[in-house]
C-alpha positions as CSV (number, residue, x, y, z in Angstrom):
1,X,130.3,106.1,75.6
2,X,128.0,107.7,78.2
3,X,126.1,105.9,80.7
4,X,121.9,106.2,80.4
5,X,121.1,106.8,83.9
6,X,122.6,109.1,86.3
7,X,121.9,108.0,90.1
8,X,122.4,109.0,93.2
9,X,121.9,106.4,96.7
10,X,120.1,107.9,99.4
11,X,120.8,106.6,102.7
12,X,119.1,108.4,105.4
13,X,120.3,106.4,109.2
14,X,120.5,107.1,112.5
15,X,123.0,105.3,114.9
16,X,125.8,102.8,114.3
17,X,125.9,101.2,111.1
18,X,126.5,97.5,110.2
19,X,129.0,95.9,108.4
20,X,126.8,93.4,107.3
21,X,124.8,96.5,105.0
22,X,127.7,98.4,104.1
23,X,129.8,96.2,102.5
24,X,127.1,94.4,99.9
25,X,125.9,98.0,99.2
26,X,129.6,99.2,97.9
27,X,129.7,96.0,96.2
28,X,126.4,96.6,94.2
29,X,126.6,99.9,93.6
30,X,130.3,99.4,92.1
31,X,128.3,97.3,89.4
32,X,125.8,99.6,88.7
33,X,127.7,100.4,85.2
34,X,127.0,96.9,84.2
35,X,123.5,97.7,84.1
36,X,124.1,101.5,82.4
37,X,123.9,103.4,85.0
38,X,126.4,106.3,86.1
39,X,126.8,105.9,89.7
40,X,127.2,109.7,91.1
41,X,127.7,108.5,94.5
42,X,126.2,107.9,98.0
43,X,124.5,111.1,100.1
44,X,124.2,109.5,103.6
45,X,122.9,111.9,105.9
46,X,122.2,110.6,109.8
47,X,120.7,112.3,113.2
48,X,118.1,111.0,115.2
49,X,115.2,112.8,113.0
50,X,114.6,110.7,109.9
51,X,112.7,112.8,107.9
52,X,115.1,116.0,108.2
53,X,117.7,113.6,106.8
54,X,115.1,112.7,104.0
55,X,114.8,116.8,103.8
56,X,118.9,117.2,104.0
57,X,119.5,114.2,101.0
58,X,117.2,115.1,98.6
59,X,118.3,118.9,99.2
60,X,121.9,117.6,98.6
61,X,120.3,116.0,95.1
62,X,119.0,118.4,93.5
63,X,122.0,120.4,93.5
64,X,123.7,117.3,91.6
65,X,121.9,117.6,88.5
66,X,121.5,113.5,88.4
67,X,118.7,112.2,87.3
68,X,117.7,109.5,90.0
69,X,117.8,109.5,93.3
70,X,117.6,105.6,94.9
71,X,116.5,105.6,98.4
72,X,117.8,102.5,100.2
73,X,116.8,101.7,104.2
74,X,120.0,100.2,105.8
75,X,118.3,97.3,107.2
76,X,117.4,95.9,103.7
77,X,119.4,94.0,101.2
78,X,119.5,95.0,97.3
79,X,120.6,93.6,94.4
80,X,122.1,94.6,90.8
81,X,118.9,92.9,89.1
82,X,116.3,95.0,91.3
83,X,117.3,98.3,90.4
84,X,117.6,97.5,86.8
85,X,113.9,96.5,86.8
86,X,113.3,99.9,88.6
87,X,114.8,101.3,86.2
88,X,112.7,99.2,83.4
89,X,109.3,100.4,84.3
90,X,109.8,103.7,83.1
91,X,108.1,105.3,86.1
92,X,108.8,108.6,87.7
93,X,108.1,106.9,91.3
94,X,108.7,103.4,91.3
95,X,109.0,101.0,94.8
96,X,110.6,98.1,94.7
97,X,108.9,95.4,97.6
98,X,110.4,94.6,100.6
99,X,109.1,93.0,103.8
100,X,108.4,94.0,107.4
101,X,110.9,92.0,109.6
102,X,108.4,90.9,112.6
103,X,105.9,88.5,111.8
104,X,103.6,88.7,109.7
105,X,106.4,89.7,107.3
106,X,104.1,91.7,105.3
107,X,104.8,93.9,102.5
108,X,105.8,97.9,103.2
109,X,103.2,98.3,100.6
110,X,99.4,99.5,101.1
111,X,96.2,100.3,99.3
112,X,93.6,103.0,100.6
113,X,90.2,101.7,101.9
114,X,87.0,103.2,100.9
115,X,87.2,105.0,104.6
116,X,90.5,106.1,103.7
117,X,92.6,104.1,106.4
118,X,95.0,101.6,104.3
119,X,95.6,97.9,104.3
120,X,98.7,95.9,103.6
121,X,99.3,93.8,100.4
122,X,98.4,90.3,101.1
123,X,99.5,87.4,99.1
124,X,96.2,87.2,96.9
125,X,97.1,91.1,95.6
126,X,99.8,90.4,93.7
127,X,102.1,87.6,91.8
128,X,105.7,87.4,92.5
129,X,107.6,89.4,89.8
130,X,105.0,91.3,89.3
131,X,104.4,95.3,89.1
132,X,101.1,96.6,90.4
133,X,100.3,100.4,91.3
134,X,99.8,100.7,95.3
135,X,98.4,103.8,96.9
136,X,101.6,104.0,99.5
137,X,104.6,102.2,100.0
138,X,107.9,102.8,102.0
139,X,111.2,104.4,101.1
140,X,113.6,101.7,102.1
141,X,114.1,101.0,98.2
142,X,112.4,103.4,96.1
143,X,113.8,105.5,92.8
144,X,112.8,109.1,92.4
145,X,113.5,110.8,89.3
146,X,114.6,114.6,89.9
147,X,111.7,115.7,88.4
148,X,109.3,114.4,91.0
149,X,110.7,117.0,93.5
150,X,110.8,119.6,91.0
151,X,107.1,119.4,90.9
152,X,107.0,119.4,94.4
153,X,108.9,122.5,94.6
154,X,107.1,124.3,91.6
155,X,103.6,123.4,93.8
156,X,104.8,124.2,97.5
């Protein structure tokens, strides 16, 4: 029987990469099945320019045909769980929150101010667990379904 979800990982790096990512990574997304999804593979691209390898990997994914794309930051840890409840929300666009690693620790999450700079989340904006709309987050662990970029190529 078929798997539901189709998904690619998106790892966009520059430098040397650590062990201590790669290795939990493989491990998780060997088990994506057990959450019914089709694991199509990893598109790693790395230079010293961040957003071409964003440009390059999501390039690389539309010529797949999957369905998601999953971006994941290197420095960040994910679990099984996580990307199932991505999954569950049934959103094109859908971030999953992770925290800066200098103090404060804040959230990579932000909401636009009436003068349209933005704010970070702060601990009275949301429960733990659960899912609120944010006018900008990060792409260390966020799942894009293809059709978001279609748009964006039908418009630009």
């Amino acid at each position: 029987m078929p798997l539901s979800h189709s998904l690619n990982v998106g790892v966009a790096y520059y430098g040397k990469q650590d062990p201590k990512f790669w290795v939990p990574f493989s491990n998780m997304v060997a088990q994506l099945w057990r959450i019914d999804v089709d694991f199509r593979g990893t598109l790693a691209t790395g230079s010293m320019m961040t957003d071409g390898n964003r440009n390059e990997t999501v390039k690389a994914f539309l010529e797949t045909g999957n369905e998601w794309l999953l971006w994941v930051d290197t420095d960040n840890d994910y679990t099984l769980g996580a990307v199932k409840r991505l999954l569950g929300t049934g959103k094109n666009l859908v971030s999953g929150v992770y925290f800066a690693h200098g103090k404060p620790y804040h959230p990579i999450a932000y909401m636009r101010l009436p003068n349209g700079r933005y704010r970070t989340l702060s601990e009275d904006d949301y429960r733990r667990g659960e899912i609120l709309e944010v006018d900008m987050a990060g792409q260390g662990f966020l799942l894009v379904n293809r059709r978001v970029y279609l748009d964006i190529e039908e418009q630009y």
